[in-house]
Structure formats: C-alpha cells, structure tokens
C-alpha positions as CSV (number, residue, x, y, z in Angstrom):
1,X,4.6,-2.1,-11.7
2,X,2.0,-4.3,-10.5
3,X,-1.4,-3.9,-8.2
4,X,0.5,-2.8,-5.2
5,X,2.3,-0.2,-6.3
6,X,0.2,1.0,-8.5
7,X,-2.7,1.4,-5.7
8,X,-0.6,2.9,-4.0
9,X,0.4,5.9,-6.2
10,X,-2.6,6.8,-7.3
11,X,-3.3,9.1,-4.1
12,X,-6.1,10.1,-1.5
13,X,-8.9,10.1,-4.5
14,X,-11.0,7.2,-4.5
15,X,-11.7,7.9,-8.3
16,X,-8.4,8.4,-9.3
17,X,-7.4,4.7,-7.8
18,X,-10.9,3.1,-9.2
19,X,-9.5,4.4,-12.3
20,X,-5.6,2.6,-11.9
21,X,-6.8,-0.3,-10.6
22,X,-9.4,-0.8,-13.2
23,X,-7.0,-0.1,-16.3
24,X,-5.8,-2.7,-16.8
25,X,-9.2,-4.9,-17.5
26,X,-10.4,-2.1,-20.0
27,X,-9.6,-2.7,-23.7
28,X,-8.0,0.6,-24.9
29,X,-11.0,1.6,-27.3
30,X,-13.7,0.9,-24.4
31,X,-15.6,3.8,-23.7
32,X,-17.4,3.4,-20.3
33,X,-19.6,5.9,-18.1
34,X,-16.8,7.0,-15.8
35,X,-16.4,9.9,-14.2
36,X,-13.5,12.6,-15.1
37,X,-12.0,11.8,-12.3
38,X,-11.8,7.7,-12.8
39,X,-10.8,8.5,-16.2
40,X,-7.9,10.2,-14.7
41,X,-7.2,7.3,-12.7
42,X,-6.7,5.6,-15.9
43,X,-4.4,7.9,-17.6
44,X,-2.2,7.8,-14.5
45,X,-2.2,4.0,-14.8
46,X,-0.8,4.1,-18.5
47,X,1.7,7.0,-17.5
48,X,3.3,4.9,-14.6
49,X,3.2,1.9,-17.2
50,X,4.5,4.1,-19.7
51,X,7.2,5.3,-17.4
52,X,8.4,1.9,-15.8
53,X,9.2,0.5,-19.3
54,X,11.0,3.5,-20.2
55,X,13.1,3.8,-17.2
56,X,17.0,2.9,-17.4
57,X,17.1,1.1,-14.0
58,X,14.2,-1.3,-15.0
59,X,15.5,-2.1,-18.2
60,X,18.3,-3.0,-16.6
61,X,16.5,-5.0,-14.4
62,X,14.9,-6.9,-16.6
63,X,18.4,-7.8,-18.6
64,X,19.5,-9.4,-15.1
65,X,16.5,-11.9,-15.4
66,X,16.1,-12.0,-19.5
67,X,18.5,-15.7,-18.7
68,X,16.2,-17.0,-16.9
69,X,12.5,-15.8,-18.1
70,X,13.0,-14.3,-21.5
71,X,10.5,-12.7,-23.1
72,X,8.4,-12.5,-19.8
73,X,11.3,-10.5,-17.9
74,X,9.2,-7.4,-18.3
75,X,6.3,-9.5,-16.4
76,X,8.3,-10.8,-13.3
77,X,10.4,-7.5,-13.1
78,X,6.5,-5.9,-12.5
79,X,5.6,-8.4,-10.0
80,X,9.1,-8.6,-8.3
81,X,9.0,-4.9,-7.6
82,X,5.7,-4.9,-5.8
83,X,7.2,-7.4,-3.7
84,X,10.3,-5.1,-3.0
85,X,7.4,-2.2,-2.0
86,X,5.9,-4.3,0.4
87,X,9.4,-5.7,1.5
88,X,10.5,-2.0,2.4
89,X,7.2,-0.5,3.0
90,X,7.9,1.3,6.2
91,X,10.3,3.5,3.4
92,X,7.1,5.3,1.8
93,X,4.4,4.7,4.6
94,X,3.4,5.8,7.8
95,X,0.6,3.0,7.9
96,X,1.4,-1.1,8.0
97,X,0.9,-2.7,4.8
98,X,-1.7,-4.8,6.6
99,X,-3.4,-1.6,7.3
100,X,-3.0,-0.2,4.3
101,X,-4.3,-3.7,2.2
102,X,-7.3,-4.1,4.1
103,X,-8.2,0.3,3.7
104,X,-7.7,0.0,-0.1
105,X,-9.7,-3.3,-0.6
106,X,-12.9,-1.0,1.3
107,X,-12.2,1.9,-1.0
108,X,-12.5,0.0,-3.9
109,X,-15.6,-1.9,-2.7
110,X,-17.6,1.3,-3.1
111,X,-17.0,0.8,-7.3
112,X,-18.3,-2.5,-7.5
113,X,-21.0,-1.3,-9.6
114,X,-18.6,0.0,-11.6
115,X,-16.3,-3.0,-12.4
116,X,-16.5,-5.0,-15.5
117,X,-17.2,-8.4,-15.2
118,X,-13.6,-9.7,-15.7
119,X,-12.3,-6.8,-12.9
120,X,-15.1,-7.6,-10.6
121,X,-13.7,-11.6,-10.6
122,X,-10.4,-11.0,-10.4
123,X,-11.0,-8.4,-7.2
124,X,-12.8,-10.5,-5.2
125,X,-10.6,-13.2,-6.2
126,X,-7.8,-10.6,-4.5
127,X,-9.6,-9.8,-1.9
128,X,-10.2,-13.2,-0.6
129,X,-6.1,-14.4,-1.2
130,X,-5.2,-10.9,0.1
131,X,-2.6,-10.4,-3.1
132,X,-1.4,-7.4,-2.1
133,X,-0.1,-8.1,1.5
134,X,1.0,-11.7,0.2
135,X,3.8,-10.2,-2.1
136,X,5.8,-9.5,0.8
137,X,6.2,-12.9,1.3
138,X,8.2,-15.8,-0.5
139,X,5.2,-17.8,-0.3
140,X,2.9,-15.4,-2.0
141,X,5.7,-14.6,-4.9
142,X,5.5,-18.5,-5.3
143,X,1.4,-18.6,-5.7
144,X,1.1,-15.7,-8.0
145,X,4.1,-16.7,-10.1
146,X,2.3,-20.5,-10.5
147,X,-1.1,-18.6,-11.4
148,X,0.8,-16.5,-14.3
149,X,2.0,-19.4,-15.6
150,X,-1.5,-21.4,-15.7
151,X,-2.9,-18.4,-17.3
152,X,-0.4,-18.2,-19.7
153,X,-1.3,-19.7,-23.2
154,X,2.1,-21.5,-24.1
155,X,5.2,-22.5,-21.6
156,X,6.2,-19.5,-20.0
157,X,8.2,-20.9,-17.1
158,X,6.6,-18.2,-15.0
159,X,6.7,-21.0,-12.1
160,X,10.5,-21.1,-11.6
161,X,10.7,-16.9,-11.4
162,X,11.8,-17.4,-7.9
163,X,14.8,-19.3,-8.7
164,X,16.2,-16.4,-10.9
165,X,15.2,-13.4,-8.7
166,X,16.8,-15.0,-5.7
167,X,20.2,-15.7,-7.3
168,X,19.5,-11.5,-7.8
169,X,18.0,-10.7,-5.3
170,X,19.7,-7.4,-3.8
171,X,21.0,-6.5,-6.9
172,X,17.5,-6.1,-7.9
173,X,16.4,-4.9,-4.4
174,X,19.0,-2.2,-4.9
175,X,17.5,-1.1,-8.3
176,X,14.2,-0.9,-7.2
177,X,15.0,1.0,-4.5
178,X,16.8,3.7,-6.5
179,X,14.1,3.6,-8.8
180,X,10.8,3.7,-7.0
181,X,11.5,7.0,-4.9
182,X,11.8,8.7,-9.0
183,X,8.4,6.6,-10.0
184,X,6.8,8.4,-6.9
185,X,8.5,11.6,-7.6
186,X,6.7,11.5,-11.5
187,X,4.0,10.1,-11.1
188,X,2.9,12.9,-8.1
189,X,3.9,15.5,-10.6
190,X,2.0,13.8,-13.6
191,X,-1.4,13.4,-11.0
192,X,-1.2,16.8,-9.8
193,X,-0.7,18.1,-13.7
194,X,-3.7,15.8,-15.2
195,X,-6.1,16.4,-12.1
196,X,-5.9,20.3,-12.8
197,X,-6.7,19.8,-16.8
C-alpha cells in the first residue's frame, strides 16, 4: 500500500500516523528520539507492508501486471490500490477524501520538527501537488507513475503503468476491493494489540 492508505489506517493518533508516514524515509537501523507512540506508528507501517506482500489476493494482483512491469509489479500494484481507496472512498469513510487530504496534511504539520530531511522534502513536495487526493484521478496516476520512473536508477517503464492496469482495470478493482476490508480488519487488530504493549 502506498501513502493514502497507509495514512489512513494508522487511526485517530497523531503519533501513531507520524510514525507510518515517516517509515518509510528511516533506514531500518536508525535510531531517532521518537516517542513510544511514533515508534508504534512505525511498526504498524512494516506490519501493513508486511501483510500486503503476503496476502493471496495481492500476489495475484501483481501476476496480472508482472507482463507488463516486471519486477516493479509489486510497486504499481501499491500505487494502483491507493488509487482504488480514493476511487471507492465513500466505502470506508464518512468524510470526502478532499476533507480528509487536507485534515491529514495539518496533523502531520505539527511533526515537522520531527521529519528527516529527505521526509521533510518529499512532504511539502506532497502537500503542494496534493498526492493523496490526485490518485483518484487518471491524471494524477499518470504524474506519479512519470516521477517513479525518473527516480528510478535504470529503465523501469514505470511511465506506461497506466496502459497495463487499464486493460485490468476491474479485475484489479475487484481484488482490491475484497482485499482492503481484510487489510483494515488486521491492521485494527494489530494497532489495538501493539498500542497496549
């Protein structure tokens, strides 16, 4: 799962989502002055990670696009389900996406102190583009899918993942949407079970 979704299951504790959002830019043997709770925040990031690539209805995701992206598959499977979350967001939420984007950019302003230097860039280059209510949208698939594959060291052909998940598109629509209400379902349990520790 990508940024959207994984803001999105990390609950009503600021710390706890400082801690998932912020996962990903921390090297696995960094050891940074967080509190318990952001540190929690981090173990539910690697538990939904963890959980994702395990799951039987992802894999099989990511065999439907392995033709066209290979070895990234995993990569666009992640990104193409945040864009099936905000697709069917009135599903999980009470609140419009919009509302929601624009609530969890202000929560996670209060931990600017707290960002690294490579989070820090990359959230205020979020913020401005709005990433998480442009995944809904072709448009914003097409932008973020160019920007993998710029960042990418070697020819990843991350630029033409659009092509593939369309000519899949509610097959894979399908499977995320059999899949995400389990994700939810876990990682709840997993966040309730790690917060009490």
């Amino acid at each position: 799962m990508n940024y959207l979704a994984h803001c999105f299951l990390s609950g009503e504790n600021d710390e706890v989502l400082f801690g998932n959002f912020v996962a990903d830019g921390l090297k696995r043997s960094t050891t940074l002055d967080f509190s318990r709770m952001m540190k929690k925040g981090i173990e539910l990031h690697r538990f939904i990670d963890q959980y994702t690539d395990s799951h039987l209805l992802v894999k099989q995701s990511i065999g439907i696009l392995r033709e066209h992206q290979g070895k990234f598959s995993p990569v666009v499977v992640d990104m193409v389900f945040d864009h099936f979350l905000a697709r069917n967001w009135a599903l999980y939420s009470a609140i419009s996406l919009e509302q929601y984007t624009l609530e969890t950019y202000a929560r996670l302003e209060a931990f600017i102190p707290h960002m690294p230097p490579n989070v820090l860039r990359m959230f205020e280059h979020m913020q401005r583009h709005n990433w998480l209510l442009s995944y809904k949208e072709e448009v914003g698939m097409l932008q973020a899918f160019s920007g993998l594959s710029r960042r990418t060291r070697f020819p990843s052909s991350m630029q033409t993942a659009w092509d593939g998940i369309q000519m899949h598109y509610q097959s894979l629509n399908a499977l995320f949407l059999d899949f995400f209400p389990e994700l939810q379902q876990a990682s709840a349990q997993h966040l309730q079970q790690i917060t009490l520790d």
